[in-house]
N, C-alpha and C positions, 0 to 999 in steps of 0.2 A: 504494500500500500504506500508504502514512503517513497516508493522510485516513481511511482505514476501521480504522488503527487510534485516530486521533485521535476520531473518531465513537464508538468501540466504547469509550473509554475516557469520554467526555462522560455517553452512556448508561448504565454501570455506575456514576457518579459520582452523577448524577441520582437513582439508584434505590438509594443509601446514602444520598442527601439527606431522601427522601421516608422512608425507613423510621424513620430518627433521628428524623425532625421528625412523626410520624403521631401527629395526635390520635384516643385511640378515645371512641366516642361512642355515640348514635344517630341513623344519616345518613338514618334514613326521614321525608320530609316529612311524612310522613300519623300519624306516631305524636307521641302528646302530650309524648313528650321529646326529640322532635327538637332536636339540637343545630345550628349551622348553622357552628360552628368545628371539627367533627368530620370526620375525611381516613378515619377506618378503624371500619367497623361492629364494636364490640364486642358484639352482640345483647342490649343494655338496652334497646331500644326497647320502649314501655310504650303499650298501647292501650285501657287501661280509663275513658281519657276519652269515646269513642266509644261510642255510643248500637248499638244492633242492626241490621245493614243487608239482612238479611234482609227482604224486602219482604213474603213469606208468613209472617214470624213475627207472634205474637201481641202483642211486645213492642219492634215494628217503631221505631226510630228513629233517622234519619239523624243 
């Protein structure tokens, strides 16, 4: 009983660690402001670097 509470309290330890310490960011590699020290997607990922990937568009470019 003392190691699954020892466990259970490591776990919930972990998971105030991570919250405290969460950089928000944008964690998509594929967006042009991919941050790569970012822990938590704040949905600023910005994609108006990227060309049209539309293959049947008129304005096609990868």
């Amino acid at each position: 009983m003392k190691t699954i509470t020892r466990i259970l309290m490591l776990c919930i330890g972990l998971l105030g660690y991570n919250a405290v310490n969460a950089q928000e960011g944008c964690t998509d590699l594929s967006a042009c402001n991919y941050d790569e020290l970012a822990t938590e997607d704040d949905g600023s990922c910005d994609y108006s670097c990227l060309g049209c990937t539309d293959e049947l568009a008129e304005n096609y470019d990868p």
